[in-house]
C-alpha positions, 0 to 999 in steps of 0.5 A: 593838802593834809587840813591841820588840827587849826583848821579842822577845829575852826571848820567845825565851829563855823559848821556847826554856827550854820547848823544851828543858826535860827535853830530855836532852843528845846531845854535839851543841854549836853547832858540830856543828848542821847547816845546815837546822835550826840550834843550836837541836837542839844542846845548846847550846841546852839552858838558852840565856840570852846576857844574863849574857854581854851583860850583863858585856859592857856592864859592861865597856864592851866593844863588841861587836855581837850577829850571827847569829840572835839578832840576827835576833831582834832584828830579829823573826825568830820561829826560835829558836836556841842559840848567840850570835855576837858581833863585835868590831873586834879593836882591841889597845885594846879587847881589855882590855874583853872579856877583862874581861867574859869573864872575869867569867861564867868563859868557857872560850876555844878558838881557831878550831882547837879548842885551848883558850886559857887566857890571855885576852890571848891569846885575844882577840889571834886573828881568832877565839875560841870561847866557853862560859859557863854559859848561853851558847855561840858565836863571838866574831869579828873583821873580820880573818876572811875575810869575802868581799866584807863589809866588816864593820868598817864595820857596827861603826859602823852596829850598832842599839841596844836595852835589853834587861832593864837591858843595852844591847845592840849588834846588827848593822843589818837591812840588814847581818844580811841581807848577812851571811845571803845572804853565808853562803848556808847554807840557815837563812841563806837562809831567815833572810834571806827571814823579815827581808825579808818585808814 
């Protein structure tokens, strides 16, 4: 039988809880993971469940697409990882939503220069946010970023959706995650890219 996105999501999180259980922290967070091997060395992924987050996104009804690799695990690729990145159309009407669901799980919000943002409205008026929960790290962005020749509010509207354990979730279409890796072109892109091709 064909593994649903449900159960490839709620594979990863087990797989990587007895990955890095006992694992002792090294001061690395998603952004210091290096190009090759991805968050899953930071410490990030120490304790990594984004469901609590995608949960209170749902809660919300705040639309934002899981990209990066959780995604990809979505769409079936075996790497494990330790961030979660989101993107979200920016609109000033549904920024409401996510200050909502972020605010509910505690997020602690730093703009993309590293200064942190207190204020909620605020934070989600950037093109922009870094985020921390409890149980999850990573970028939450918008089409306003310079994303080269992607159009990606365009994969807004095209994003899949799946139940995962009660949540539904929104993630970025196979076609538009492979764009988005090759567009990237870091090495783990690249290879991620050819895991999701592969017949």
């Amino acid at each position: 039988m064909t593994p649903t996105p449900e159960t490839r999501l709620l594979n990863a999180i087990a797989r990587t809880a007895d990955l890095t259980r006992g694992r002792a922290r090294a001061g690395r967070t998603h952004d210091d993971a290096d190009d090759m091997e991805g968050t899953i060395a930071s410490d990030d992924a120490i304790g990594f469940n984004p469901l609590p987050l995608l949960r209170a996104l749902d809660a919300s009804g705040a639309r934002a697409v899981i990209i990066g690799q959780v995604a990809g695990i979505l769409h079936g690729s075996v790497e494990l990882t330790g961030d979660l990145d989101l993107l979200w159309s920016g609109s000033a009407d549904e920024a409401a939503a996510l200050s909502q669901a972020f605010g509910s799980v505690d997020a602690e919000l730093w703009s993309d220069d590293g200064q942190r943002v207190n204020d909620l409205s605020a934070a989600f008026a950037l093109p922009k946010v870094e985020f921390r929960t409890a149980e999850s790290a990573g970028d939450c962005c918008t089409p306003a970023l310079p994303w080269g020749e992607l159009h990606v509010a365009s994969f807004l509207d095209r994003a899949d959706v799946a139940d995962v354990d009660g949540v539904r979730l929104h993630y970025l279409a196979l076609d538009d995650l492979i764009a988005m890796r090759l567009a990237v072109g870091r090495p783990k892109d690249l290879r991620r890219a050819a895991e999701l091709q592969a017949p």
